[in-house]
N, C-alpha and C positions, 0 to 999 in steps of 0.2 A: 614567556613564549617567544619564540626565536621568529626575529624581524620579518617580514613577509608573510608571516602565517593567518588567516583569520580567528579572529576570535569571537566567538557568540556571545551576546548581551543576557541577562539573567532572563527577559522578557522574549527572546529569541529561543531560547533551548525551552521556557514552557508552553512556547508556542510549536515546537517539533515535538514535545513528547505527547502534544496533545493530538499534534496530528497524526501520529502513527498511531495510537493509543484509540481513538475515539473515529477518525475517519478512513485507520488502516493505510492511510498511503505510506509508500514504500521507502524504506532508508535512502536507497543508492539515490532515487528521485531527489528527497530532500536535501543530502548531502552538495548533490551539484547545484541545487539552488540557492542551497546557502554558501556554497564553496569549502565545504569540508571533507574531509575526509568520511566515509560512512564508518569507520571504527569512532570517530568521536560522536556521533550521533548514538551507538552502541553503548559509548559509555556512558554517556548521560541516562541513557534507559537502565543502564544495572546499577547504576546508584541512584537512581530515583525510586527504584523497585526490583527488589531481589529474584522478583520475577518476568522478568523482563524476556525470558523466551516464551515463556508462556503470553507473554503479551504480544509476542510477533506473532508466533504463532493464530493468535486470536487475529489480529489486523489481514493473516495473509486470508484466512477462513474467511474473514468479513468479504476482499476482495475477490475471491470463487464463488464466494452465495452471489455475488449484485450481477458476476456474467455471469453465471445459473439462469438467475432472474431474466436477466436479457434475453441468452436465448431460449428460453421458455417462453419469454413472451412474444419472440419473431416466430418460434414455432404454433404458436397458438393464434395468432393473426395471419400467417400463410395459410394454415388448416382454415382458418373464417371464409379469406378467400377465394379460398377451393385453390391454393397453388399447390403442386405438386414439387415434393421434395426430392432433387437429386442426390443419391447417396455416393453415386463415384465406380460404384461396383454394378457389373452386369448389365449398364447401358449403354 
């Protein structure tokens, strides 16, 4: 690998594929954290698993269900306390 670049440790990249894979967090994120490029965090995922869009895929769904979650659950606790929801239109 050509001088300056980083390299990830064996214990580094099954540590990133577990966390896209199992807690969904997002390449570009881990890439700057580890200082890589997000195509090398890519390739580690399609050689770890030939399915590996389907596994983003699955990570990005995990991270739309948990804001679902949230705000379902700010909606359902303003509804408790009787707050009224502005929608933006008509007032």
């Amino acid at each position: 690998m050509p001088k300056g670049y980083p390299s990830l440790t064996a214990e580094q990249k099954q540590l990133i594929i577990s966390r896209v894979k199992e807690k969904g967090e997002r390449v570009a994120d881990l890439a700057k954290e580890y200082g890589v490029v997000p195509n090398t965090i890519y390739h580690l995922l399609s050689r770890q698993n030939q399915g590996a869009g389907a596994l983003l895929e699955l990570a990005k769904m995990k991270r739309e269900n948990e804001a679902l979650l949230k705000i379902i659950g700010q909606l359902v606790a303003n509804e408790k306390l009787g707050k009224k929801i502005k929608h933006g239109y008509g007032n």
